[in-house]
Backbone as numpy.savetxt, mean C-alpha at the origin, in Angstrom:
# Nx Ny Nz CAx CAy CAz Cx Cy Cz
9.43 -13.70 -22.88 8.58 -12.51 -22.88 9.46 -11.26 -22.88
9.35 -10.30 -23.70 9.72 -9.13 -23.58 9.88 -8.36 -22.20
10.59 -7.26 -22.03 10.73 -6.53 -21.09 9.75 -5.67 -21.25
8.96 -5.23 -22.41 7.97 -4.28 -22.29 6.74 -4.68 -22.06
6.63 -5.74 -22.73 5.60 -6.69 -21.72 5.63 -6.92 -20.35
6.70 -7.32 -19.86 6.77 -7.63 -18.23 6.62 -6.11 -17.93
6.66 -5.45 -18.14 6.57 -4.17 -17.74 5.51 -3.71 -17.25
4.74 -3.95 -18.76 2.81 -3.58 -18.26 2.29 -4.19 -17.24
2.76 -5.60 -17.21 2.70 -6.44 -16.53 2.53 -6.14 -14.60
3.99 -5.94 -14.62 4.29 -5.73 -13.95 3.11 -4.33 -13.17
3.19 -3.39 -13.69 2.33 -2.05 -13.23 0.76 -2.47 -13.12
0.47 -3.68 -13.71 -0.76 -4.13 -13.78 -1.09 -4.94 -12.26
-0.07 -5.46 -12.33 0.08 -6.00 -10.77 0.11 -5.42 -9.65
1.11 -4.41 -9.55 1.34 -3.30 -8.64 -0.36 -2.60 -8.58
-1.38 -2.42 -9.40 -2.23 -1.21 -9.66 -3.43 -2.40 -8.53
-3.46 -3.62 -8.82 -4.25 -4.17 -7.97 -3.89 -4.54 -7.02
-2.84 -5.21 -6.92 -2.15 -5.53 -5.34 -1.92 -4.59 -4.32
-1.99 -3.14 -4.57 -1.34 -2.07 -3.95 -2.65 -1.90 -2.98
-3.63 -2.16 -3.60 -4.70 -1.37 -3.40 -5.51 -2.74 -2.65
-5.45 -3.66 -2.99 -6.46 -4.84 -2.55 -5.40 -5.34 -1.23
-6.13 -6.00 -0.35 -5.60 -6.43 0.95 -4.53 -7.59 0.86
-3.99 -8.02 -0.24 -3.06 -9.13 -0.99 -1.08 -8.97 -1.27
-0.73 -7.21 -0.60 0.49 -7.34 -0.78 1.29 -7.31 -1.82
1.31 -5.48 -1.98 2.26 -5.44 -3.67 3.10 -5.66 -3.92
3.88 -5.31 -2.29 5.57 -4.96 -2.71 5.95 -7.38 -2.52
5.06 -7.73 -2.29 4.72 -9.05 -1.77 4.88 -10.15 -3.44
3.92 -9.20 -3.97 3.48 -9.45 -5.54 5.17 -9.13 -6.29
5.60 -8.17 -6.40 6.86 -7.84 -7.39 7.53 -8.33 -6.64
7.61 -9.18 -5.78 9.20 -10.12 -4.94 9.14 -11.49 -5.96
8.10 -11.76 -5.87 7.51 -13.12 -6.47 7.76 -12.86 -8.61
6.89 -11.59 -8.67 6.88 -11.64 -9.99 8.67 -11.66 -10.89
9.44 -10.76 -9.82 10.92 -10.90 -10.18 11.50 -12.04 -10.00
11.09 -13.02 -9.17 11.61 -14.45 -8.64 11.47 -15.07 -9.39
10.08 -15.34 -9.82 9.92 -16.08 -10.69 9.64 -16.00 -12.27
9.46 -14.93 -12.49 9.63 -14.67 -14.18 10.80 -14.52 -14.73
11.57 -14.05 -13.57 12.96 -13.51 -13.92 13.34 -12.34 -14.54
12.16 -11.16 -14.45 12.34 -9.31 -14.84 13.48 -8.96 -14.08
14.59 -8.46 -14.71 15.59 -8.08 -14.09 15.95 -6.60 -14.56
15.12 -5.63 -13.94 15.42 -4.29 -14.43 16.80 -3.76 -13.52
17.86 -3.04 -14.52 19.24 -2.80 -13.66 18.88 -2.34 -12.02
18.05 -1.70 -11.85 17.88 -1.81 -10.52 16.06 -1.82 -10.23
16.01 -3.11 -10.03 14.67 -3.92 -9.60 13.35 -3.19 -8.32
14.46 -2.16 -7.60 14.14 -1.22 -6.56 13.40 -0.07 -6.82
14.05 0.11 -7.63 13.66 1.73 -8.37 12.79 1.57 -9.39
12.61 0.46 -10.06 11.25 0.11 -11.09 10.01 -0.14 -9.92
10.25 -1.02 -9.12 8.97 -1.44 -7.93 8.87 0.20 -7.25
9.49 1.29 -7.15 9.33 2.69 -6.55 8.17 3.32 -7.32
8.82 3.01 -8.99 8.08 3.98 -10.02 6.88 3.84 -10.23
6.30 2.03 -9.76 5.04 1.70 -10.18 4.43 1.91 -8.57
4.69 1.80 -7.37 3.98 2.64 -6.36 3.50 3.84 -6.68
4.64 4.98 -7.47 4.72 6.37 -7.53 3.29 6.35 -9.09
2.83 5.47 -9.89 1.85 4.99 -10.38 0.59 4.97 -9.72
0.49 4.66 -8.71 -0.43 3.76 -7.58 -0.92 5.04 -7.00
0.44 6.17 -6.71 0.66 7.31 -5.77 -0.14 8.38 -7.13
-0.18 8.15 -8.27 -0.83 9.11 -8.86 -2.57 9.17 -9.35
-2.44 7.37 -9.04 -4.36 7.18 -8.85 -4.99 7.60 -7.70
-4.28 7.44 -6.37 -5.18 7.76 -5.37 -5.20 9.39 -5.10
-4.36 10.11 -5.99 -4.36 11.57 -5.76 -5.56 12.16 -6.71
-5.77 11.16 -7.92 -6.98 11.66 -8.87 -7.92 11.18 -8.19
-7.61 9.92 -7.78 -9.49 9.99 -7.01 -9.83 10.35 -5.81
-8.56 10.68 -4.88 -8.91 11.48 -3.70 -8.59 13.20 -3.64
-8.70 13.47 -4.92 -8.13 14.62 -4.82 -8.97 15.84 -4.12
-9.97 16.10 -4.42 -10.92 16.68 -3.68 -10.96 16.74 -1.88
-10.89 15.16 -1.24 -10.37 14.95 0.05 -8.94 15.57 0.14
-8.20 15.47 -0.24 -6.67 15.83 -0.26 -6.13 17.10 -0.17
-6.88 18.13 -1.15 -7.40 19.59 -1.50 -7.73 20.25 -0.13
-9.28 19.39 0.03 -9.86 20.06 1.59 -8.71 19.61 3.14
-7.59 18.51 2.90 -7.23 18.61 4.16 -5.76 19.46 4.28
-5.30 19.59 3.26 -4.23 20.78 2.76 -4.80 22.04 3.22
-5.70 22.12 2.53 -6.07 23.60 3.13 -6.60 24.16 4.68
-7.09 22.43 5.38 -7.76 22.66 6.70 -5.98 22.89 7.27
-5.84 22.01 6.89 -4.26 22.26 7.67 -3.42 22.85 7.92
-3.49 23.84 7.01 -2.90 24.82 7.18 -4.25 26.39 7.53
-4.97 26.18 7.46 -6.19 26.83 8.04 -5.88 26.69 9.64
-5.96 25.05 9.97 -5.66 25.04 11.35 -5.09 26.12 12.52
-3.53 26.95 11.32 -2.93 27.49 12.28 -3.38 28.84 12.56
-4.44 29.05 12.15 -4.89 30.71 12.18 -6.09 30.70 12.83
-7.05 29.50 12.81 -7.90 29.04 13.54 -8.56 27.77 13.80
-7.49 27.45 15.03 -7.65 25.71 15.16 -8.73 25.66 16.12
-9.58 24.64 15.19 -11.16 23.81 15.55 -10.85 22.44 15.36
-9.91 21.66 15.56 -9.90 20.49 15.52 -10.82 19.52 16.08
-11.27 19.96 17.07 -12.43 19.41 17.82 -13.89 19.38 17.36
-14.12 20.84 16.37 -15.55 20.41 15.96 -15.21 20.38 14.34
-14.15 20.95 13.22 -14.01 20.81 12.10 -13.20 19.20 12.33
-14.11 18.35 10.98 -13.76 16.92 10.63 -12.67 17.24 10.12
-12.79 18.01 8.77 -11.46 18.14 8.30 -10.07 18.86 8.71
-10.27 19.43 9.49 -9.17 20.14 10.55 -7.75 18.36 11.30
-9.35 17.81 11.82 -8.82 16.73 12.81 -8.24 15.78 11.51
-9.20 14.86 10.55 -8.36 14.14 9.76 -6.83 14.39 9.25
-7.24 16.20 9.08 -5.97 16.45 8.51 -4.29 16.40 9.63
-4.78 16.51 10.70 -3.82 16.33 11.79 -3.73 14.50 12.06
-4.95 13.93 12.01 -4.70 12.42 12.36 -3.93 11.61 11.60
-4.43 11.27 10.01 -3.45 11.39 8.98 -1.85 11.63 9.16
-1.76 12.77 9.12 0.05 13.37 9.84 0.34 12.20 11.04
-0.06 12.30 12.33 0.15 11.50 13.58 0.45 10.43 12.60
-0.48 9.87 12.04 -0.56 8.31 11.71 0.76 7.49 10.99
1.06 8.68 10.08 2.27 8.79 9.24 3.49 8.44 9.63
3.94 9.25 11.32 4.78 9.27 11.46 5.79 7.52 11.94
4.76 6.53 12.68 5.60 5.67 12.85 6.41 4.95 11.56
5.65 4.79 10.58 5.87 4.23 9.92 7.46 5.00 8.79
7.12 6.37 8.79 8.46 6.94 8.43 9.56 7.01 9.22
9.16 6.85 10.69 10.73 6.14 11.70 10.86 4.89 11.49
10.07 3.99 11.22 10.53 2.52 10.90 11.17 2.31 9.60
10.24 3.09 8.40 11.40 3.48 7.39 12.34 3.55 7.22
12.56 5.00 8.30 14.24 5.25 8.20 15.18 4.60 8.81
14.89 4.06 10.01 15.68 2.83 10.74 15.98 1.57 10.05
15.30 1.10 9.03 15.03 -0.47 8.60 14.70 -0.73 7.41
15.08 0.16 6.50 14.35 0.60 4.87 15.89 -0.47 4.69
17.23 0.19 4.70 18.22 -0.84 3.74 18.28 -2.11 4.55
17.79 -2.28 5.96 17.26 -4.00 6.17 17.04 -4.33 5.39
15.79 -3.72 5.53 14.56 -4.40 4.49 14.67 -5.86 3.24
15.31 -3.99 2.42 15.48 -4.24 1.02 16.55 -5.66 1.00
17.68 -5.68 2.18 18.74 -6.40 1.99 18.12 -7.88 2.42
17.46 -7.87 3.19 17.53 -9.72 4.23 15.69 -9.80 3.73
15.07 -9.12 3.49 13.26 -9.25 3.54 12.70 -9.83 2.19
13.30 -9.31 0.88 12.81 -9.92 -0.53 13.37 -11.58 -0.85
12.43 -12.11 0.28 12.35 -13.47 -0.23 10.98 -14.40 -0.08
10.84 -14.96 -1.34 9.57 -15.37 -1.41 9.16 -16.51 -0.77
10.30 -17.00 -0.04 9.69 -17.72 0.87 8.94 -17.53 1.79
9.48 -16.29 2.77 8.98 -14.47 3.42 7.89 -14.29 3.13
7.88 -14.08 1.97 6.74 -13.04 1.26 4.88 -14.45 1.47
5.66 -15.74 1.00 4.56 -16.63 0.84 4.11 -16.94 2.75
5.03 -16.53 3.83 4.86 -17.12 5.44 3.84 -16.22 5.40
3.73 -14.74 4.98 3.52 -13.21 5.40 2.05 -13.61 5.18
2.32 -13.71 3.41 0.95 -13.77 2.93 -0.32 -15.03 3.33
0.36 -16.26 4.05 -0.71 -17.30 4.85 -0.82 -16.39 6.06
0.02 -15.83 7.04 -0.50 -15.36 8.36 -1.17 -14.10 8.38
-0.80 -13.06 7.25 -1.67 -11.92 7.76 -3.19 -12.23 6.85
-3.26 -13.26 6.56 -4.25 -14.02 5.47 -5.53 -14.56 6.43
-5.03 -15.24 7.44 -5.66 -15.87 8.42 -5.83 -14.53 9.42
-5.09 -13.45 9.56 -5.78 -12.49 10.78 -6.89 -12.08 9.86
-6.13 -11.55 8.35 -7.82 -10.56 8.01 -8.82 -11.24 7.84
-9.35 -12.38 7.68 -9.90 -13.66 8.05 -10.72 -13.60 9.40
-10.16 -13.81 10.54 -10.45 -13.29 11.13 -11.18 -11.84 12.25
-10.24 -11.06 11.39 -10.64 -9.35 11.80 -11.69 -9.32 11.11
-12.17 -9.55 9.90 -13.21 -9.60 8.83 -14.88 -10.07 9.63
-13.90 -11.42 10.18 -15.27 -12.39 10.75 -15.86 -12.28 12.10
-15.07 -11.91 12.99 -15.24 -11.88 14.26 -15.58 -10.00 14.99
-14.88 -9.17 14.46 -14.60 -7.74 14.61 -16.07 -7.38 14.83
-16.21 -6.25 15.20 -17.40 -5.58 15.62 -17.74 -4.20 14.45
-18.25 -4.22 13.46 -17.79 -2.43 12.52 -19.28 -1.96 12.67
-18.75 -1.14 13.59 -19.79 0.13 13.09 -19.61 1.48 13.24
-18.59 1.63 13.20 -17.67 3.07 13.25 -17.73 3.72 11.90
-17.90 5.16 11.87 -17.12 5.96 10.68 -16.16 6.97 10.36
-15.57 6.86 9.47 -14.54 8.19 9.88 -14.93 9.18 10.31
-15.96 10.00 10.25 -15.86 10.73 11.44 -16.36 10.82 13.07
-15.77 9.28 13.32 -15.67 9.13 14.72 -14.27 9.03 14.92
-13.08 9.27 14.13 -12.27 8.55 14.48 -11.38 9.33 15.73
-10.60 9.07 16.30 -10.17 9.11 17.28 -8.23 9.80 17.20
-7.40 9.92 18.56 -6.10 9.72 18.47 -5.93 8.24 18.26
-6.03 7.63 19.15 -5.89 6.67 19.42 -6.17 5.15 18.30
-7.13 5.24 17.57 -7.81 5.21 16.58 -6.51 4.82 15.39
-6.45 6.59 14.87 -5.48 6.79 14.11 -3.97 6.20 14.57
-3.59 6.58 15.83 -2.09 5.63 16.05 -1.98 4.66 15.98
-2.72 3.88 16.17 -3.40 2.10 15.92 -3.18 1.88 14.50
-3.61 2.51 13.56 -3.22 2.32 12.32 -2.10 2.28 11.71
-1.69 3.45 12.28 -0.24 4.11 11.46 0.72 3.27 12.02
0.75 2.60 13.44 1.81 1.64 13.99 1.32 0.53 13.22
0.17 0.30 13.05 0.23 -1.37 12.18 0.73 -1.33 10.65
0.85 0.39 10.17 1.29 0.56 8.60 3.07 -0.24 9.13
3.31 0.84 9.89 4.97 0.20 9.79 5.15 -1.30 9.50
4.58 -2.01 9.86 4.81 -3.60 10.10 4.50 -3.89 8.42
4.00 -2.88 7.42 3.97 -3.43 5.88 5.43 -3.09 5.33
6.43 -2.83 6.28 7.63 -2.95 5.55 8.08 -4.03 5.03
7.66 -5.43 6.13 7.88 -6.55 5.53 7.16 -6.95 4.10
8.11 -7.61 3.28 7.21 -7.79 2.03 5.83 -9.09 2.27
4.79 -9.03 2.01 3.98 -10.02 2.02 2.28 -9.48 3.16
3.12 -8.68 3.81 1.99 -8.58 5.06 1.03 -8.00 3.79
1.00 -6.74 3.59 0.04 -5.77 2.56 -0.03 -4.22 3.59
0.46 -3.70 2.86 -0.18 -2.16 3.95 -1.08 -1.82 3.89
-1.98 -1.91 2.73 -3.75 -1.85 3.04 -4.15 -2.80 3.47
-3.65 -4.31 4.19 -3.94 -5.16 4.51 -4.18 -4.86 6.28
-2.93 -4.63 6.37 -2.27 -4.47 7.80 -3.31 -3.29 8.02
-3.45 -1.77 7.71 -3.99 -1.07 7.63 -5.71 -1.40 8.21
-6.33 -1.62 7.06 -7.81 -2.11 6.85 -7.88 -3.14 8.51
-6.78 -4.42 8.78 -7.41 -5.01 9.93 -7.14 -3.92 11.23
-6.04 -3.42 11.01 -6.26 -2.21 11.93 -7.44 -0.96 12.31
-7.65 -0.59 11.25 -9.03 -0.47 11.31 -10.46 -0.84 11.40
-10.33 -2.58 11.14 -11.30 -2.75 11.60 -11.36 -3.60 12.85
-10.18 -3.50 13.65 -9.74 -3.44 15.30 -10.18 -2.25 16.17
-10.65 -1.31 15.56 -10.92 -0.27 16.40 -12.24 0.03 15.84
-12.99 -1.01 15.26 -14.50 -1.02 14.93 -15.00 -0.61 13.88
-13.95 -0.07 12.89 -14.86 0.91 11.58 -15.14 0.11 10.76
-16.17 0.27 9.67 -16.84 -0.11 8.92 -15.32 -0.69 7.97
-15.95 -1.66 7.22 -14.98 -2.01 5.88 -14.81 -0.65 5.69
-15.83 -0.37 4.57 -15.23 0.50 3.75 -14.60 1.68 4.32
-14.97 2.46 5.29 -14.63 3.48 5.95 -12.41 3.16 6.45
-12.86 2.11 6.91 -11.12 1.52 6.94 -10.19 1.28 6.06
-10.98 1.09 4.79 -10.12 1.02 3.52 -9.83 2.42 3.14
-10.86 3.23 3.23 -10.90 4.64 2.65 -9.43 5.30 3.33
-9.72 5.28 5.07 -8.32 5.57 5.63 -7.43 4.75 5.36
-6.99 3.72 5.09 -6.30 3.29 4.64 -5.60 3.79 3.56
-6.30 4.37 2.50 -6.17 4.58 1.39 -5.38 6.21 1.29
-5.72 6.83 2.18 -4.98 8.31 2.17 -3.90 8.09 3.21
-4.14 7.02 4.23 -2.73 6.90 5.06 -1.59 6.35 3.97
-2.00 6.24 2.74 -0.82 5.05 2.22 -0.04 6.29 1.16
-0.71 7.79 0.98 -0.10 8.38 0.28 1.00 9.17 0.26
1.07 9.66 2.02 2.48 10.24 2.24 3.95 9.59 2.36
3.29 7.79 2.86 4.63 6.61 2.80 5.08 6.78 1.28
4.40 6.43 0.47 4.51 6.08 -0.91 5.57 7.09 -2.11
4.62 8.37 -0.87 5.05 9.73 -1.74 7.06 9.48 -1.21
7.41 9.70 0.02 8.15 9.45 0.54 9.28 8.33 0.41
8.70 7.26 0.00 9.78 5.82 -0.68 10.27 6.43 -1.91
8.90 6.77 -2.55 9.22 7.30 -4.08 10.48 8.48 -4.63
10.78 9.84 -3.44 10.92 10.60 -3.68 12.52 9.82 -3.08
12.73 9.00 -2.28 14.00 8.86 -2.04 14.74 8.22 -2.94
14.24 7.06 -3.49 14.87 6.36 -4.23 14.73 6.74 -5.49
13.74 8.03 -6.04 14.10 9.13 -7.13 15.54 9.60 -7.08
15.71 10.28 -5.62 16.90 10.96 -5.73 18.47 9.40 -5.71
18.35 8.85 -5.10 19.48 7.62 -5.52 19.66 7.58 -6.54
18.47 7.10 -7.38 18.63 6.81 -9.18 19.40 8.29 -9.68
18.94 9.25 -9.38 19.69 10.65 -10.08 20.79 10.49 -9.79
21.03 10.13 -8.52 22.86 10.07 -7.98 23.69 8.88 -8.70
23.10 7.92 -9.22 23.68 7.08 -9.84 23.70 7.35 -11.36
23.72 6.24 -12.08 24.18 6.64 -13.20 23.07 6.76 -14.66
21.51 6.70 -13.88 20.66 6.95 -14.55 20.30 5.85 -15.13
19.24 6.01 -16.28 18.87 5.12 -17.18 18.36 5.21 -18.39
18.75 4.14 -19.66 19.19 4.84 -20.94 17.76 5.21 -21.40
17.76 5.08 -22.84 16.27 5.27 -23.25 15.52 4.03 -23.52
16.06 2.83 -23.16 14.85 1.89 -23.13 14.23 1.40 -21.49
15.42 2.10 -21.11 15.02 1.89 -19.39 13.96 2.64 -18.98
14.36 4.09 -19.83 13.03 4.99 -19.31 11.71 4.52 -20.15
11.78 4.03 -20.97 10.49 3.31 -21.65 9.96 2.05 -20.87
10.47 1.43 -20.24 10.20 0.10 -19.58 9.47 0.92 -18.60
10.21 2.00 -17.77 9.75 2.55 -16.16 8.13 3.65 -16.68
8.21 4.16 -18.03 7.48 4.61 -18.72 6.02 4.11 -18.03
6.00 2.58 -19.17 5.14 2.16 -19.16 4.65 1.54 -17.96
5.30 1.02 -17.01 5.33 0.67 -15.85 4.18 1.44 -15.13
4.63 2.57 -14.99 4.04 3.73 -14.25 2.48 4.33 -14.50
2.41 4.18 -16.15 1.18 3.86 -16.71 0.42 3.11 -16.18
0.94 1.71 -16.58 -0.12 1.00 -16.26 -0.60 0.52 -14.87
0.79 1.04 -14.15 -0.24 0.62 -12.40 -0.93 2.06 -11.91
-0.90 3.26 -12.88 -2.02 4.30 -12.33 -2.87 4.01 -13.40
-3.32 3.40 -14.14 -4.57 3.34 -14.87 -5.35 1.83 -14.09
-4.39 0.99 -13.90 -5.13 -0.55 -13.15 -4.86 0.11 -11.76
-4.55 0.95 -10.70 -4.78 0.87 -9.52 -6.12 2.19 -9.55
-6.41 2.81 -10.65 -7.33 3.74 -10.42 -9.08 2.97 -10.14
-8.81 2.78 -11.10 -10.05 1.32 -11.33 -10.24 0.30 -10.16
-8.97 0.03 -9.96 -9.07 -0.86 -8.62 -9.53 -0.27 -7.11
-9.26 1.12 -7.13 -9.76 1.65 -5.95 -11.54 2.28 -6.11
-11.32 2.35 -7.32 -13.47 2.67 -7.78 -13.94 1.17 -7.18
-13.46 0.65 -8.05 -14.12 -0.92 -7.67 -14.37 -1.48 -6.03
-13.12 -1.76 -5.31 -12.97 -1.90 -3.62 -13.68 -1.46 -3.12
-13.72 0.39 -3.33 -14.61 0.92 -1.82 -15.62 0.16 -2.77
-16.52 0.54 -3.77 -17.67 -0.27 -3.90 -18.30 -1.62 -3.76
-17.06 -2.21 -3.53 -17.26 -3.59 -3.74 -17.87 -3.73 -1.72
-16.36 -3.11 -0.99 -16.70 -3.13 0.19 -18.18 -2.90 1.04
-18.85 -1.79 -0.01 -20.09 -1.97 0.68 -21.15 -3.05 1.04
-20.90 -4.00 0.05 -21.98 -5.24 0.61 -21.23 -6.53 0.47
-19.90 -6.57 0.63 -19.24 -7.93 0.69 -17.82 -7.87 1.35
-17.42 -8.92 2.05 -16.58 -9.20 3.13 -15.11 -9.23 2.56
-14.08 -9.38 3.00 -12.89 -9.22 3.19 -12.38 -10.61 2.81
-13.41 -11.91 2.68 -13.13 -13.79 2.83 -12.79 -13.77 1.96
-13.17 -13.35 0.66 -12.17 -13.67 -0.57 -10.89 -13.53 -0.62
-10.32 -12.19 0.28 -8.79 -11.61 -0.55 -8.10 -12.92 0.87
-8.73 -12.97 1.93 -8.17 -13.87 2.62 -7.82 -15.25 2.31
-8.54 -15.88 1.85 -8.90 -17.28 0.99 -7.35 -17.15 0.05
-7.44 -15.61 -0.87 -6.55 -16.33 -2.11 -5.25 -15.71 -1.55
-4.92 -15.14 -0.18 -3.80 -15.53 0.59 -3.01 -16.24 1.28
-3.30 -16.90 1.37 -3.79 -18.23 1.82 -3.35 -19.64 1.05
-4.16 -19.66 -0.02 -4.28 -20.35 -1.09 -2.63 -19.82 -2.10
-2.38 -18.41 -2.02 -1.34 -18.49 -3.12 -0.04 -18.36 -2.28
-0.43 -18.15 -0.94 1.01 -18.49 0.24 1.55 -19.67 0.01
0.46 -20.96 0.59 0.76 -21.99 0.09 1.06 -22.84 -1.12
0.74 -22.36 -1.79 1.39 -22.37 -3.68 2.83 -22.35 -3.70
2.86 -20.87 -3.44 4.43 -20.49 -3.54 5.22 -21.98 -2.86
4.92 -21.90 -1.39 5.74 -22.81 -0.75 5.79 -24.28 -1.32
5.01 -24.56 -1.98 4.83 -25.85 -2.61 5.97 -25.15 -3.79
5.91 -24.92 -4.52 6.94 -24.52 -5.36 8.15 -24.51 -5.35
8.49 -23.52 -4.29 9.95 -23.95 -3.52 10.12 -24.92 -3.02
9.58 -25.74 -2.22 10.44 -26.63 -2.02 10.25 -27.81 -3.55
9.66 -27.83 -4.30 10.01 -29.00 -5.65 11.09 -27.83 -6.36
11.50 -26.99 -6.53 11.76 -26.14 -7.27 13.32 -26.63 -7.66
């Protein structure tokens, strides 16, 4: 198969996995393992198609995004956090952010070095498979975002950090975190969904500047990362219309099931392999 094929490919993957409770960065460990896409640096292509991912949820949340920019900085001339929603999201959001950008910065070249292995990625994807499984089935939701809380929000943003590992899912980890502190599916995906834009923005913008410091990439590289980028903001745009809607009248058992189901795959694989 071509590289420009694996390419689309590739962003096609990233655009649903990013977004569904199944584990992207989980998905491109596996898709490089085993197809064998070897872009000169494998890091910085999996950045570009987040930074893809990072340009669907800004078109379809843009309006939300707009109003908490502006509450937020409104805040400082006249802070109502207490009775303006958007004042508080826009501060909870921030809070939520922050563990996960100290775990970042502490454990990002871990990560990358000892974590991309699909053996990893297939343990991740059976156990956090069986919690959302659980959180799904047992949990209590009847919360909405605008009940949400401090406490609430830190609950989240500490369970984002733990999607450094490849396989867990950060809308995975996210979503059961939220629906640990009672909120509705969809309402938990939704936060989910704007907590995942300042990490993203943030991975993206670092390992932008590395690639500049290094020695770049020619013109079929930028055509591969091109298309890449395309196609996981046109398949993750769609994928996030679809979810929250889907979330309104159906459960979380499916994405659990085929975690589950493709954890154990993998591992069957490796070991005949």
């Amino acid at each position: 198969m071509s590289n420009i094929f694996l390419a689309v490919l590739a962003g096609f993957i990233q655009g649903i996995s990013e977004f569904l409770p199944i584990s992207s960065s989980g998905h491109l460990v596996i898709f490089h393992d085993f197809l064998n896409f070897n872009f000169p640096d494998n890091l910085a292509f999996d950045v570009v198609l987040h930074l893809g991912t990072l340009l669907a949820l800004l078109i379809f949340f843009w309006a939300d995004v707009w109003r908490y920019v502006v509450s937020f900085f409104s805040s400082f001339r006249h802070w109502n956090v207490k009775n303006n929603i958007d004042q508080k999201m826009a501060w909870l959001l921030l809070m939520a952010t922050i563990p996960a950008v100290v775990v970042g910065y502490l454990f990002d070249n871990a990560a990358e070095t000892y974590l991309r292995s699909s053996a990893l990625v297939a343990i991740m994807l059976i156990v956090f498979g069986i919690i959302l499984y659980v959180a799904d089935r047992f949990l209590l939701q009847v919360k909405s975002l605008n009940q949400i809380t401090v406490v609430n929000s830190l609950v989240i943003g500490f369970a984002q950090a733990i999607a450094l590992i490849p396989g867990v899912s950060r809308s995975g980890i996210t979503i059961i975190a939220g629906l640990s502190q009672k909120f509705k599916r969809q309402d938990a995906a939704r936060f989910s969904f704007l907590l995942s834009m300042p990490i993203i923005f943030g991975a993206g913008a670092k390992k932008i500047i590395d690639l500049m410091q290094g020695q770049g990439a020619n013109n079929s590289e930028f055509l591969i990362l091109t298309l890449g980028f395309i196609s996981s903001a046109l398949t993750g745009y769609f994928c996030i219309k679809f979810f929250l809607s889907y979330l309104q009248n159906h459960s979380l058992k499916i994405f659990a099931y085929y975690r589950i189901i493709i954890g154990i795959v993998i591992l069957i694989f490796l070991y005949f392999r």
